[in-house]
BAFI-3210 file (N, C-alpha, C; in Angstrom, 3 decimals, decimal comma, padded with zeros to 6 digits):
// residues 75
n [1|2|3|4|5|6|7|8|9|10|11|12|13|14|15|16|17|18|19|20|21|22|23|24|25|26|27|28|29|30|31|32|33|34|35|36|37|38|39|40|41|42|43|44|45|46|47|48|49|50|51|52|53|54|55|56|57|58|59|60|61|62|63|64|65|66|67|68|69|70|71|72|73|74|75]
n.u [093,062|095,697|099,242|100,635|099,155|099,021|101,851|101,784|100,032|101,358|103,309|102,901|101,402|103,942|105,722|103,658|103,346|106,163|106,258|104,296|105,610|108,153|107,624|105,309|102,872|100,768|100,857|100,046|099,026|097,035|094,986|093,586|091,276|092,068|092,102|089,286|087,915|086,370|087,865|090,149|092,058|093,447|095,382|096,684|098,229|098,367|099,573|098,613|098,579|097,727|097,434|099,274|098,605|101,393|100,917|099,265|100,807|102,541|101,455|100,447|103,064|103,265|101,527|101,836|104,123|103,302|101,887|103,681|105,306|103,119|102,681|105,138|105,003|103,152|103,599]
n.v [099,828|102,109|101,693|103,399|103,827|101,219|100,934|103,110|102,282|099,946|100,939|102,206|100,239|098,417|099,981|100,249|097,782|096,883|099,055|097,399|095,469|096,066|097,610|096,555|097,439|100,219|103,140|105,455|108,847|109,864|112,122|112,218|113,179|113,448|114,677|117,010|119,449|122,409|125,017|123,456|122,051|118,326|116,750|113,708|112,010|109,300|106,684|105,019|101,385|100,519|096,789|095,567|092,430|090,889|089,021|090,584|092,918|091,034|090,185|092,793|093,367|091,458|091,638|094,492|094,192|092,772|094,423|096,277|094,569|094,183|096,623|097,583|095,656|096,117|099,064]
n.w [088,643|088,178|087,207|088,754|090,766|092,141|092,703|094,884|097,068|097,490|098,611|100,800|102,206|102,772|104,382|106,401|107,765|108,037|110,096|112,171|112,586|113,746|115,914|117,123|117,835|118,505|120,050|122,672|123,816|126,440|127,597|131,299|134,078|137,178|139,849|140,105|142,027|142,974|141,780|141,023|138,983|138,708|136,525|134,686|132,914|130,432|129,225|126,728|124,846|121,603|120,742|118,011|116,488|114,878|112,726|111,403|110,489|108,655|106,905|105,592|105,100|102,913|101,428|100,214|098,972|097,056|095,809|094,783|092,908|090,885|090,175|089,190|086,671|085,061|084,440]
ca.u [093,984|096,610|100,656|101,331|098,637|099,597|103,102|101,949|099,558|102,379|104,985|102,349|101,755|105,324|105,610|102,774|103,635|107,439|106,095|103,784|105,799|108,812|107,035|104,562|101,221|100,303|101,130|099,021|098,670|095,539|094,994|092,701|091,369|092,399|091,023|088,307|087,546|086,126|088,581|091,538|091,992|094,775|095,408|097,511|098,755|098,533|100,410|097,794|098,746|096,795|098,552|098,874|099,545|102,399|100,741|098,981|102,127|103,870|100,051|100,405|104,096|103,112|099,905|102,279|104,949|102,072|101,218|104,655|105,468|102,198|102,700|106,070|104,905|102,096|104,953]
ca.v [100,786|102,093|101,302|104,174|103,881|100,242|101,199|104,026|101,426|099,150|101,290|102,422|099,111|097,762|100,924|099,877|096,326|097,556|099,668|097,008|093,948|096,387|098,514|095,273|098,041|101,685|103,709|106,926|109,281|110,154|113,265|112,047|114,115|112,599|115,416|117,956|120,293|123,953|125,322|123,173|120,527|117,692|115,741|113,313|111,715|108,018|106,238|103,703|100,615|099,074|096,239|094,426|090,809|089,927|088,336|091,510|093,540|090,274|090,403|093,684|093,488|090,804|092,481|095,445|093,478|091,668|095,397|097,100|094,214|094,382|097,963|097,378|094,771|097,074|099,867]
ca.w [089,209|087,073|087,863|089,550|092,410|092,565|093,745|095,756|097,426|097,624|099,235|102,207|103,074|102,956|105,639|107,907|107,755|108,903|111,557|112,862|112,733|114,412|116,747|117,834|118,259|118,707|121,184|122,258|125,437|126,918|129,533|132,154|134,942|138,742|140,773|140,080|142,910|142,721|140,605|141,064|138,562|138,528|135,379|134,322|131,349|130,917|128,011|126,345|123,856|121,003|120,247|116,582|116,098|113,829|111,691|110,894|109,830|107,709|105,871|105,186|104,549|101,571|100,333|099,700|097,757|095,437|094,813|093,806|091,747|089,719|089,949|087,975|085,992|084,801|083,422]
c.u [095,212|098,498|100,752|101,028|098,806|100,874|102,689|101,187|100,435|103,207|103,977|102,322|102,929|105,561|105,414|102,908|104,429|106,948|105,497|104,534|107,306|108,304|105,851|102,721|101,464|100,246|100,341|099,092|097,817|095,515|093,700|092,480|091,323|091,687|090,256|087,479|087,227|087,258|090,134|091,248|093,370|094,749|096,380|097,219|099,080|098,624|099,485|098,465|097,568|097,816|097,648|100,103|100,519|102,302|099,857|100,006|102,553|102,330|099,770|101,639|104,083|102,638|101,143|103,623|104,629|101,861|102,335|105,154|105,006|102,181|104,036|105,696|103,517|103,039|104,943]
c.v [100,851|102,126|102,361|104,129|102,620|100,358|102,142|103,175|100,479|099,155|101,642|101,402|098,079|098,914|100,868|098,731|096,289|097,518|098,383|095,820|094,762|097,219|097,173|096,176|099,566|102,288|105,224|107,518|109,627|111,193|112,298|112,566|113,151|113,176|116,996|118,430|121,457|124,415|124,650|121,792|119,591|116,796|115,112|112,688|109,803|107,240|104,650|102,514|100,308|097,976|095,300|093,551|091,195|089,780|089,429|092,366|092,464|089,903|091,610|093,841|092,782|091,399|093,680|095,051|093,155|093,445|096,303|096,439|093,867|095,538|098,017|096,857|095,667|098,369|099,455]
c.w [088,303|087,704|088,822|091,061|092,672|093,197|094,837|097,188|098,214|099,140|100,691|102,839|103,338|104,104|106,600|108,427|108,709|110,147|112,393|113,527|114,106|115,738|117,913|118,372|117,900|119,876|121,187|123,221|125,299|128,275|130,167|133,405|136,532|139,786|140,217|141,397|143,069|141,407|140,704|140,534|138,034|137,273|135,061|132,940|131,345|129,162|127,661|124,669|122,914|119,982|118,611|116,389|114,756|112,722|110,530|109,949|108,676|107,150|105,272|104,510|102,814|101,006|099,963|098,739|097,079|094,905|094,197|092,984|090,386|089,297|088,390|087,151|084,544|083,441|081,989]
res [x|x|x|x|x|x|x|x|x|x|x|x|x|x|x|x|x|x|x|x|x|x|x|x|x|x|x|x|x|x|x|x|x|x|x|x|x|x|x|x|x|x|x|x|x|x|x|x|x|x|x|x|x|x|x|x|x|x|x|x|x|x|x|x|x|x|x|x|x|x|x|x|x|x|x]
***
C-alpha cells in the first residue's frame, strides 16, 4: 500500500476508534408495526443499541496511529 492510502487508512480508523471509545456503541431506530387492523395501521419507533467494547475503539484507535505514522514515514 502506498503512503497515501496508509494515512487515509489511518485517519478513518483514528475516527472510528474516537467515535467508539466516546459514543460506547451504535445507535439506530427501527419502525415496528404495534397494530395492524383492516386498514388502520399503528407504528412505532423504537431506538435500538449495538454496543462496542472499549477495547474495540482503543484497538482501532492504535491500529490507526501504526498506520499514519508508516504512512509518514513512507513520504
Amino acid at each position: 500500500m502506498n503512503a497515501k492510502g496508509l494515512l487515509i487508512v489511518g485517519v478513518v480508523l483514528i475516527v472510528a476508534g474516537a467515535a467508539a471509545l466516546i459514543m460506547g456503541g451504535i445507535t439506530y431506530t427501527e419502525q415496528e408495526t404495534v397494530v395492524d387492523v383492516g386498514g388502520l395501521n399503528v407504528k412505532a419507533e423504537r431506538e435500538k443499541r449495538i454496543p462496542v467494547p472499549p477495547i474495540a475503539g482503543g484497538i482501532a484507535l492504535a491500529a490507526g496511529a501504526v498506520c499514519v505514522a508508516l504512512g509518514l514515514k513512507k513520504k
